[in-house]
C-alpha positions as CSV (number, residue, x, y, z in Angstrom):
1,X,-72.3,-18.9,6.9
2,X,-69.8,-17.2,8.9
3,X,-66.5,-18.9,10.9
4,X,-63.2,-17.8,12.0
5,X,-60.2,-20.0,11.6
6,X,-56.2,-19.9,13.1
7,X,-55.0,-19.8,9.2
8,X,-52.2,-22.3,9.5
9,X,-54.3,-25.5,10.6
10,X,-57.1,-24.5,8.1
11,X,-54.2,-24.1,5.2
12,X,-52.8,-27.5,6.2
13,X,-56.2,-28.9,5.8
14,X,-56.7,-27.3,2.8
15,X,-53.7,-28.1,1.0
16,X,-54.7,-31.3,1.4
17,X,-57.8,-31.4,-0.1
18,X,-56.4,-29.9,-3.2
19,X,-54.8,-33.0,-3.7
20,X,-57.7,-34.0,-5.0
21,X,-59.0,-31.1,-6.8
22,X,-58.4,-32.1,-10.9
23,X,-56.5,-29.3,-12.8
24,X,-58.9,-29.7,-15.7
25,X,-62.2,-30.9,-15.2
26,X,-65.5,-30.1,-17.3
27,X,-67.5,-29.7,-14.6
28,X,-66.2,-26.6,-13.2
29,X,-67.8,-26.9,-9.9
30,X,-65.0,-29.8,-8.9
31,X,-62.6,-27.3,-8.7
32,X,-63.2,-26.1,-5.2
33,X,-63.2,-27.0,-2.3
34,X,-67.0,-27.5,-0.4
35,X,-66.5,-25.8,3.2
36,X,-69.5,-27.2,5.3
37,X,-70.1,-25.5,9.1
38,X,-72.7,-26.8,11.7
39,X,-73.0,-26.8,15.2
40,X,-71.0,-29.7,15.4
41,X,-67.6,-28.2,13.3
42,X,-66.3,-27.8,9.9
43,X,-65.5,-30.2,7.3
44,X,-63.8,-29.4,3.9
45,X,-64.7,-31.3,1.0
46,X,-63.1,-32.0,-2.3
47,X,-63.9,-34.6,-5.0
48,X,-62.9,-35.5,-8.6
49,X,-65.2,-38.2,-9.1
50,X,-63.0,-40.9,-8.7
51,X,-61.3,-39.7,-5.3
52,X,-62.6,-37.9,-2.7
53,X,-62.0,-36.5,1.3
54,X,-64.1,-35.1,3.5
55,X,-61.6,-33.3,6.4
56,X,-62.6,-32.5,9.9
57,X,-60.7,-28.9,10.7
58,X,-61.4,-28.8,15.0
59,X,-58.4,-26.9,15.9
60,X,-59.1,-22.9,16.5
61,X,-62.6,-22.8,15.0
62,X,-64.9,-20.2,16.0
63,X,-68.4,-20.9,14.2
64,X,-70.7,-17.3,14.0
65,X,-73.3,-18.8,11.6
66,X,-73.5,-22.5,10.2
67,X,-73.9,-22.8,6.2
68,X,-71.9,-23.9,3.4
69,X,-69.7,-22.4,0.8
70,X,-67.6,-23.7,-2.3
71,X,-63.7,-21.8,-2.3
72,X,-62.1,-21.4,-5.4
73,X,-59.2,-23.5,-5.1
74,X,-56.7,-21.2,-7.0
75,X,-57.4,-18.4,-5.1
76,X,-58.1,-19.2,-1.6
77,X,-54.8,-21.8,-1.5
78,X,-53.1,-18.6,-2.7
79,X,-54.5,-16.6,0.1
80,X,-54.0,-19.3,3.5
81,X,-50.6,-19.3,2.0
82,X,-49.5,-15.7,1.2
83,X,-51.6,-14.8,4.2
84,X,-49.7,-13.2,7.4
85,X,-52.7,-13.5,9.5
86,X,-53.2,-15.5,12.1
87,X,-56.7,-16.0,11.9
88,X,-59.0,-15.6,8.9
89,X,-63.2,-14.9,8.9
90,X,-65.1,-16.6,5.8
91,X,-68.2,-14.9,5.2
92,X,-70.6,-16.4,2.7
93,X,-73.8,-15.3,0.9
94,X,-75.6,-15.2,-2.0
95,X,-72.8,-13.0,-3.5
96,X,-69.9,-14.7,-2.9
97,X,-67.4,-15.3,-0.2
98,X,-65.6,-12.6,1.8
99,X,-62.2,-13.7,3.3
100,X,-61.0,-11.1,6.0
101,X,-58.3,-10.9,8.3
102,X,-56.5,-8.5,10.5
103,X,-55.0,-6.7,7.5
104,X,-56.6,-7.9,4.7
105,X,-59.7,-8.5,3.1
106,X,-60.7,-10.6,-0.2
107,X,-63.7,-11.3,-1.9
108,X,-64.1,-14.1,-3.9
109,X,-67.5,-15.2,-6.4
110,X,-69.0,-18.5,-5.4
111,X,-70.8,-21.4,-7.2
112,X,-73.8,-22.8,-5.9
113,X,-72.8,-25.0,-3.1
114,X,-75.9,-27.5,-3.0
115,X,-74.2,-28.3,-6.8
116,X,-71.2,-29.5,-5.4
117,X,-71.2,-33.9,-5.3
118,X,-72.2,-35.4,-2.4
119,X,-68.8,-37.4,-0.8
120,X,-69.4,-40.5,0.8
121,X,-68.8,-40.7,4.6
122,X,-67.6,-43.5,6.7
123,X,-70.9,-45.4,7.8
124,X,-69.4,-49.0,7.2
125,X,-70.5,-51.7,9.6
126,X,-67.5,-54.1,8.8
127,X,-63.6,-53.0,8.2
128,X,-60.9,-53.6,8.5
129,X,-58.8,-51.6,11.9
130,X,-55.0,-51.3,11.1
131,X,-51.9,-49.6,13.6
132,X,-51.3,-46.5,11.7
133,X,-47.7,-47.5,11.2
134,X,-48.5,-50.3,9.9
135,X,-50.9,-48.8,7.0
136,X,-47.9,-46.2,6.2
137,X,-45.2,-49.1,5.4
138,X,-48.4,-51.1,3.6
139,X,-48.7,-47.9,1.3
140,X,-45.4,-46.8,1.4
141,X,-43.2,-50.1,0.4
142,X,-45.6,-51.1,-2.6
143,X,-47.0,-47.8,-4.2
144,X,-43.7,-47.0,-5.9
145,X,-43.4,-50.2,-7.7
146,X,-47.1,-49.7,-9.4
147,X,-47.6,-48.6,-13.2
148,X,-50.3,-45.8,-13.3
149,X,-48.9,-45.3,-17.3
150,X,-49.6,-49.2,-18.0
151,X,-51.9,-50.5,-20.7
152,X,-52.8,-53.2,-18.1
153,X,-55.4,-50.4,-15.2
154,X,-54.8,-53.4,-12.8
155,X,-51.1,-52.4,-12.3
156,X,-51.8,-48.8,-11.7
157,X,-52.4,-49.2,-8.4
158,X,-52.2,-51.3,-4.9
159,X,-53.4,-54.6,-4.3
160,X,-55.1,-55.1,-0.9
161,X,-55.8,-58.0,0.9
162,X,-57.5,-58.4,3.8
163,X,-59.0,-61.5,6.0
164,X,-59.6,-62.2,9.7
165,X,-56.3,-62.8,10.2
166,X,-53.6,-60.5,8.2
167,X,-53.2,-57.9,5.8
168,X,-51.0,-58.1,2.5
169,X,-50.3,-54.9,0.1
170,X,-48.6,-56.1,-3.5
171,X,-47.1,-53.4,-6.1
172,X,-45.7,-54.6,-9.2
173,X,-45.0,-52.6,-13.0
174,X,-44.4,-56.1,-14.4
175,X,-40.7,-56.0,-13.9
176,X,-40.8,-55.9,-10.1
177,X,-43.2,-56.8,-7.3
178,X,-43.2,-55.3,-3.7
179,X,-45.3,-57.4,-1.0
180,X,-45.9,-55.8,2.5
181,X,-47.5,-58.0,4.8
182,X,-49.1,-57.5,8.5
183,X,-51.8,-58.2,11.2
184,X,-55.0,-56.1,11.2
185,X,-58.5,-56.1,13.2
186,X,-61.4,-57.5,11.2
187,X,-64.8,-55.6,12.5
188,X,-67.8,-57.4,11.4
189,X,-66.6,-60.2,9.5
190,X,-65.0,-57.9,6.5
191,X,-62.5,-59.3,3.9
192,X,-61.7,-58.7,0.5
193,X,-62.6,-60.8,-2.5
194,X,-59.8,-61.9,-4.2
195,X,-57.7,-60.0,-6.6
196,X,-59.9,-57.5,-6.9
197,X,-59.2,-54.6,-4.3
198,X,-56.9,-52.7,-5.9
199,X,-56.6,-49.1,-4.9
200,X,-55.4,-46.7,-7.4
201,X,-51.7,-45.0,-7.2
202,X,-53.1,-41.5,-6.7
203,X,-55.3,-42.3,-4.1
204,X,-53.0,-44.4,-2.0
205,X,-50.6,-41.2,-2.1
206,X,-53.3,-38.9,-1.2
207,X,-53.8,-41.9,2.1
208,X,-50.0,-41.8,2.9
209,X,-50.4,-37.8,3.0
210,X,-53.4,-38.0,5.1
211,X,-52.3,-39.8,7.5
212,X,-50.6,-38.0,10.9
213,X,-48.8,-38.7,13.4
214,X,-51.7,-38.2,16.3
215,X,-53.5,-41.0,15.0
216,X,-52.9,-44.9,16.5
217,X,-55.1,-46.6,14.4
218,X,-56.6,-46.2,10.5
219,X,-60.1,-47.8,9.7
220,X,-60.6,-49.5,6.3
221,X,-63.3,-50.6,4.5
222,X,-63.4,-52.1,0.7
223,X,-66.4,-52.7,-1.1
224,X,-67.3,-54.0,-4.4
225,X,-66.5,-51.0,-6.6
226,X,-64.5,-48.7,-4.3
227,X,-62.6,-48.5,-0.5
228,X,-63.0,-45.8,2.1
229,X,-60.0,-44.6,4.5
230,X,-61.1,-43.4,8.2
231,X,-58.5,-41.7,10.3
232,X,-59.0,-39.5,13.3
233,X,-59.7,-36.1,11.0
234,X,-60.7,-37.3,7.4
235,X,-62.6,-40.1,5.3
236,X,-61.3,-40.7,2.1
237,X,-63.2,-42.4,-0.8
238,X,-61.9,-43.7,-4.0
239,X,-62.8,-45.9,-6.7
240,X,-61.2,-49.3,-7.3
241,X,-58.9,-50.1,-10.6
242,X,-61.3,-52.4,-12.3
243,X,-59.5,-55.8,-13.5
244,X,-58.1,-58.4,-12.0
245,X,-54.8,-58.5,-10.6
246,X,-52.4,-60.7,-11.8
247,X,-51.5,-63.7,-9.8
248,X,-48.6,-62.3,-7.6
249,X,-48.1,-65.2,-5.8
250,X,-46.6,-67.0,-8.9
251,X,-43.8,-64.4,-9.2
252,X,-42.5,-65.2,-5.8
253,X,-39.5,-67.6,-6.0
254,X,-39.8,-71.2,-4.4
255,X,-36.4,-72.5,-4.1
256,X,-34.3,-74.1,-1.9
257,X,-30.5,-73.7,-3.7
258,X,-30.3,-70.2,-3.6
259,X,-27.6,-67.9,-1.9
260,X,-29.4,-65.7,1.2
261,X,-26.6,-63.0,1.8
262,X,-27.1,-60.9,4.9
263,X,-26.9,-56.9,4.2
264,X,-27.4,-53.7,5.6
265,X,-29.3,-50.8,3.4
266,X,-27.4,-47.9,4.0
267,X,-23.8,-49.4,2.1
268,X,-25.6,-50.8,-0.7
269,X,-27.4,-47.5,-1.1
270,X,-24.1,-45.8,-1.0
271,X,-22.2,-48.1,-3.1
272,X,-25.3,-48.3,-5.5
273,X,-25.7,-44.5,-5.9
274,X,-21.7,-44.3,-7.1
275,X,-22.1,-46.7,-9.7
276,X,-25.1,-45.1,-11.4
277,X,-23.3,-42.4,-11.5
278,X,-22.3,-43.3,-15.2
279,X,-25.4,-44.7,-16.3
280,X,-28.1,-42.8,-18.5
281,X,-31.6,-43.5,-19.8
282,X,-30.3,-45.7,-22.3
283,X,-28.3,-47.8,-20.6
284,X,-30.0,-48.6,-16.5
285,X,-28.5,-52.1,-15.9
286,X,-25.9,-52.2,-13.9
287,X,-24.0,-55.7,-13.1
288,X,-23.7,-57.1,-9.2
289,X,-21.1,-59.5,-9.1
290,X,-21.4,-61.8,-5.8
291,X,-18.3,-63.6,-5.3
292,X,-15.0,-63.7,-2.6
293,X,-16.5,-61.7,0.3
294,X,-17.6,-59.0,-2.2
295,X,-20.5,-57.2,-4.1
296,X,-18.8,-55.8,-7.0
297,X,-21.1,-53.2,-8.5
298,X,-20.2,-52.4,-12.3
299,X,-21.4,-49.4,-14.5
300,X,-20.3,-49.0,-18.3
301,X,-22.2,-46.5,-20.8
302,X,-20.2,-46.0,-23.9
303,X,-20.7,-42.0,-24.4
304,X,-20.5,-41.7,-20.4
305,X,-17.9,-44.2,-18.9
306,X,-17.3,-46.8,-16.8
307,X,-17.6,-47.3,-13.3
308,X,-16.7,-49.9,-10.3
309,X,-17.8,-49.9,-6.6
310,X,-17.0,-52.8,-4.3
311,X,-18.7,-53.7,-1.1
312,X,-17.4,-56.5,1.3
313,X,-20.3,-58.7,2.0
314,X,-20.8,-62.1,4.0
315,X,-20.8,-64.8,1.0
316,X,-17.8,-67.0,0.2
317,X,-19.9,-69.2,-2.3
318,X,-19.4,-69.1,-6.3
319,X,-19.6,-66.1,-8.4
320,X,-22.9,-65.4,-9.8
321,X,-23.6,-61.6,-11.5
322,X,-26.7,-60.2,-11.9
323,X,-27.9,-57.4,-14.4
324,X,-30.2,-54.8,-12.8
325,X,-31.9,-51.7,-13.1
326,X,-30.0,-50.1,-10.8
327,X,-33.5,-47.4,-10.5
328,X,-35.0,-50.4,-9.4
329,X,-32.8,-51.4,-6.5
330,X,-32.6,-47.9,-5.4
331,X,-36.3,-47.8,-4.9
332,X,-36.3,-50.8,-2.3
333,X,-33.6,-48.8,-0.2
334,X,-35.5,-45.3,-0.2
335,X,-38.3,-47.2,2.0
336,X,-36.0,-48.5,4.5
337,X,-34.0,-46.9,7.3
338,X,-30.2,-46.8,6.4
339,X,-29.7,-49.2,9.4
340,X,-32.2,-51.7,8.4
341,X,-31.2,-54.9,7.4
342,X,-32.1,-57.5,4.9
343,X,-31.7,-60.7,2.8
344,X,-30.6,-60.9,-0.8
345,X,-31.5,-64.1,-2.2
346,X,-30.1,-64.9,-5.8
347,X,-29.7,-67.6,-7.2
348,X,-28.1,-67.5,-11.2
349,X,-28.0,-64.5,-13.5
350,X,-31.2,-65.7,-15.2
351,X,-33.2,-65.9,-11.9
352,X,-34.8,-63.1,-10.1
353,X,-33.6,-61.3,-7.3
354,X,-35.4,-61.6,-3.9
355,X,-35.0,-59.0,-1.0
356,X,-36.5,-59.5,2.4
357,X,-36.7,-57.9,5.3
358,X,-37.7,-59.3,9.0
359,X,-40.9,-57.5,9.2
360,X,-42.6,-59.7,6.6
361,X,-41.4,-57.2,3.3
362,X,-40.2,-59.0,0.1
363,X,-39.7,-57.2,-3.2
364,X,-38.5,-59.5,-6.1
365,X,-36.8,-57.7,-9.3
366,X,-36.4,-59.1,-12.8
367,X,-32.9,-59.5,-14.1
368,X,-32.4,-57.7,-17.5
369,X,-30.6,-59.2,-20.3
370,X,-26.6,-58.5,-20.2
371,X,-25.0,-56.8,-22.7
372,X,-21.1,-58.0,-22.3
């Protein structure tokens, strides 16, 4: 095998496929990276098992000799990035792997690549087609509120449903639950079953990372066990969480009573961010009053202090307060623009919070229990 490479495309490409390289594995062989050249290109490869990516690499590619190789991921990630050579030559044998550019030259021992797990490719005849930006916000709005430390495997990781005529991605630790709804492409007839497509959080970061700007559209299909990702330069597999997810739809507040108060992110954020500026890992709550034109928004730790932020606001109805994690909160305005805007429904100090936005996001939080 023998192919030269412009370094900085092959290191992007390489970075991220040592996403999904495990740190510690006993199979040594999982921790490179499979680099496979043919006629047709190159594609990296890296697997743990549970996750893996294959990665087309077609900008400046030179291929000599077609062959495979495995690349220590330590080493060669240390050399695309410490490299000041614009293009690199890998060289593989028998005997290893020789890296050489203009003023350099490395060689590296190689495993056996015909050793190295076979990664599934995208050959699905039904899937799911999505608008790229629509898949990011899907991933992005509901992987943060997941619990990949939970005792419960179903909440570490996204729930994903799919039918012929939307697509809906739930999140939820047990103390809050993010939704993200939108409309999807179903190719051949495919759907999921249930509540049982739920991708887990590491792999759903690794999708959000994989995806790039160039691309219109993202491909999906789930299976029974696991879920594969198509964009225009990788395929990603992964595993499913096994479990059942719990019945999101439940959480979701029916009423028709409540308060819907009209807000912009950006001042909450701010407002937010000033009154957890007294709060600690002890103490996270911090109480929204809603009354008089106002959001009041109060912080009090004993060995820290107290602190008060107020926000005019469109509500002239009775005062209700509301203890939150303020973390929590936070969270939901880190996925939106500062300029978006949204609803906050609430209803009494006992009832959860519901936030909405007009492009079919919800994200409901659980009160805590007041102190004072």
């Amino acid at each position: 095998m023998k192919i030269t490479c412009e370094r900085e495309p092959l290191a992007a490409a390489f970075q991220l496929a040592v996403g999904v390289v495990p740190t510690r594995s006993p199979k040594e062989i999982l921790q490179n990276v499979k680099m496979t050249v043919s006629d047709s290109g190159l594609v990296l490869t890296a697997t743990d098992m549970e996750v893996g990516i294959r990665i087309v690499v077609a900008e400046g590619v030179r291929i000599d000799r077609p062959g495979t190789a495995l690349l220590p991921v330590t080493r060669t990630n240390a050399i695309l990035r410490e490299s000041s050579d614009e293009t690199l030559t890998f060289e593989a044998d028998d005997r290893g792997i020789l890296i050489t550019g203009q003023r350099s030259k490395f060689k590296l021992p190689s495993a056996n690549p015909m050793e190295f797990p076979q990664v599934a490719g995208f050959e699905e005849q039904a899937y799911h087609t999505l608008p790229r930006p629509l898949f990011r916000e899907l991933l992005r709005r509901t992987v943060f509120a997941t619990d990949a430390e939970s005792s419960r495997y179903a909440l570490g990781g996204v729930l994903l449903e799919m039918d012929s005529e939307k697509v809906i991605a739930v999140g939820t630790d047990g103390r809050r639950l993010a939704k993200m709804e939108g409309k999807g492409t179903a190719v051949g007839g495919h759907h999921t079953e249930g509540m049982h497509t739920i991708i887990p959080t590491r792999a759903v970061l690794l999708m959000d990372r994989a995806l790039s700007d160039k691309d219109e559209t993202v491909d999906v299909a789930a299976r029974s066990s696991d879920i594969l990702v198509r964009t225009s330069r990788c395929t990603i597999y992964s595993r499913l969480v096994e479990g059942r997810y719990p019945n999101w739809r439940q959480v979701f507040p029916q009423r028709s009573a409540a308060e819907q108060i009209e807000m912009t992110v950006g001042p909450l954020f701010a407002a937010l961010r000033q009154a957890a500026i007294v709060a600690d890992q002890e103490s996270r709550g911090v109480d929204l009053t809603f009354a008089d034109g106002t959001l009041r928004i109060e912080g009090n730790t004993a060995e820290v202090g107290q602190s008060q932020v107020e926000l005019p606001i469109a509500y002239t109805g009775k005062s209700i307060t509301l203890t939150l994690d303020h973390r929590y909160l936070a969270d939901f305005c880190k996925v939106l623009e500062a300029d978006a805007n949204f609803t906050f429904e609430i209803e009494s100090t006992q009832a959860p919070a519901l936030l909405s936005t007009a492009d079919h996001y919800s994200y409901v939080i659980m009160p805590m229990a007041r102190d004072h």
